[in-house]
C-alpha positions as CSV (number, residue, x, y, z in Angstrom):
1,X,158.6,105.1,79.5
2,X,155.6,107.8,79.1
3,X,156.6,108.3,75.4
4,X,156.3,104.7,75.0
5,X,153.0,104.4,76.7
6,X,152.3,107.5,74.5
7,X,153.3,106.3,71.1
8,X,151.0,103.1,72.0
9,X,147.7,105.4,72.7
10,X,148.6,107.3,69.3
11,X,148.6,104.3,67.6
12,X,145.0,103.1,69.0
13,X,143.9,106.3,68.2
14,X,144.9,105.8,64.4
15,X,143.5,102.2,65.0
16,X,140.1,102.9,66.3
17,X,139.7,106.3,64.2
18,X,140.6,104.7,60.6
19,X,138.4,101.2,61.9
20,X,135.0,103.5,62.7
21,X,135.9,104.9,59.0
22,X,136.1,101.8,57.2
23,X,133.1,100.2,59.1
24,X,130.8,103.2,58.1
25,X,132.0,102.5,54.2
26,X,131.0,99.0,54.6
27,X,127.6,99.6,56.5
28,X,126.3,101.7,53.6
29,X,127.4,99.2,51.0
30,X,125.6,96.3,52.9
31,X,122.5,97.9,54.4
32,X,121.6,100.8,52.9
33,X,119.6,99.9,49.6
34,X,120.7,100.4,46.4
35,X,124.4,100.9,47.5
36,X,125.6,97.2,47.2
37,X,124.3,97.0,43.2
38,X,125.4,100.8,42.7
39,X,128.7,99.7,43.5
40,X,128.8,96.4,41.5
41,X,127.6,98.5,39.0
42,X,130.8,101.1,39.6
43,X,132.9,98.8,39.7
44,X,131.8,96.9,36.5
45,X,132.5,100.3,34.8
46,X,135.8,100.8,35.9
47,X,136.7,97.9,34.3
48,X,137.1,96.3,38.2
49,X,135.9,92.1,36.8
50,X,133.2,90.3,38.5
51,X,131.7,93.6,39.9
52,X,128.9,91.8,41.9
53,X,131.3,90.2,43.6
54,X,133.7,92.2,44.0
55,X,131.5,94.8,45.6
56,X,130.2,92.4,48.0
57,X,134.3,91.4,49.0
58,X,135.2,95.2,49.1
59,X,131.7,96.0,51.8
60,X,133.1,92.6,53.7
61,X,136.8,93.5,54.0
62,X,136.2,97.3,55.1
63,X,132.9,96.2,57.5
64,X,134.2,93.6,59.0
65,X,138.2,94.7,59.1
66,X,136.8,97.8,60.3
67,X,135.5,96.2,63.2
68,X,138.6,94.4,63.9
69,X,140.8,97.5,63.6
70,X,138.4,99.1,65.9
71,X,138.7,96.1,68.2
72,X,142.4,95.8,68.2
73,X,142.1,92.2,66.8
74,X,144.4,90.7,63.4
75,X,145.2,94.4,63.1
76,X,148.6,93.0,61.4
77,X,146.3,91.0,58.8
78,X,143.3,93.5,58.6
79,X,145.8,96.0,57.7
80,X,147.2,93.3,54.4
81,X,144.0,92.9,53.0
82,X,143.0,96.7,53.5
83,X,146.1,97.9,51.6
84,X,145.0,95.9,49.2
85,X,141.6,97.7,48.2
86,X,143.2,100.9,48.8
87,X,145.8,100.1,45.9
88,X,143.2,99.1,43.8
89,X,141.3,101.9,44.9
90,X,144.4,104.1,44.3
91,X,145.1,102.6,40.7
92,X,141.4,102.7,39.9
93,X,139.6,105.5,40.9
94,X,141.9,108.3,42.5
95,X,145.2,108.3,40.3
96,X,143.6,109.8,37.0
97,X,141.8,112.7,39.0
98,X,145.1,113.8,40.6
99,X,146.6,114.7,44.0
100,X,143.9,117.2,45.4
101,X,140.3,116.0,46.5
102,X,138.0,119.0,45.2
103,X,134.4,119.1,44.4
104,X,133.7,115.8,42.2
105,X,137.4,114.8,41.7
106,X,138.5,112.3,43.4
107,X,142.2,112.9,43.8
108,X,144.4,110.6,45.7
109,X,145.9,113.0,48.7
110,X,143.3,110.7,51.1
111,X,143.1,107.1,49.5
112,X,147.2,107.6,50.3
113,X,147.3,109.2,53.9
114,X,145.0,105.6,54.5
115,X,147.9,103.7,53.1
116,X,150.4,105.3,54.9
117,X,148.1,104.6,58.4
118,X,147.9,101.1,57.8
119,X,151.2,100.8,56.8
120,X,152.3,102.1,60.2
121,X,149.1,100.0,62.0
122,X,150.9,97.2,59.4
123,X,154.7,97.2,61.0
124,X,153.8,98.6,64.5
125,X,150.8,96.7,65.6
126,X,147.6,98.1,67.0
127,X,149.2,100.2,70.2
128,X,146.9,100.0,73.3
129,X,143.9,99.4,74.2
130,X,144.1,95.7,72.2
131,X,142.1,92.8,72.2
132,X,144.8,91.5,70.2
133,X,147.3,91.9,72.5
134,X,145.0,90.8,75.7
135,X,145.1,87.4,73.6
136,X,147.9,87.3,72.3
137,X,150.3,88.5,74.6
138,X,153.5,86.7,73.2
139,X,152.9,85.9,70.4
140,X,153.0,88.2,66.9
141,X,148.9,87.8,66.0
142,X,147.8,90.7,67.4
């Protein structure tokens, strides 16, 4: 039973730890100035289409979901449409640098350990500590 009740809190942990993470990328792309159009522009020259919008999806989806993972709410569906980004993310940015993060290279050791997170946050749920699961109690939403 205590492992259990264990692997729940590590979970949470990964939850609320990788949610704070996503929330502060999407803060600085919606309120801080300049950071929005710098990454339309980015993503315009990565060959990413409809960069303006784009940029403003990619702030949503780590702001809000970040929230949510934090919460312990859609953690299942947050998790989907976070994947997502990080693949493009993966495909698009990190893949050409190589593995190792170092200096201005952007390699893709880190964009993967996130994938691998919400993959487990993906098949295992959001662990303790849920508003999902206070909701949700029987039913597979949280």
């Amino acid at each position: 039973m205590a492992k259990n009740n264990m692997a729940g809190w590590s979970l949470a942990l990964l939850r609320i730890y990788l949610g704070v993470m996503f929330t502060l990328h999407g803060y600085t792309k919606l309120f801080i100035p300049g950071m929005l159009p710098g990454t339309a522009t980015f993503f315009s020259q990565i060959g990413i289409p409809m960069g303006n919008v784009a940029a403003v999806l990619v702030a949503l989806a780590e702001f809000v979901g970040g929230l949510l993972l934090i919460i312990g709410l859609l953690t299942k569906w947050t998790s989907i449409v976070l994947i997502v980004e990080m693949v493009v993310a993966f495909l698009k940015v990190h893949l050409k640098s190589g593995f190792f993060v170092s200096g201005s290279a952007y390699g893709y050791e880190y964009v993967l350990l996130i994938i691998a997170v919400l993959i487990v946050l993906l098949f295992s749920g959001p662990g303790n500590f849920s508003i999902g699961k206070l909701l949700f109690k029987n039913k597979n939403l949280h």
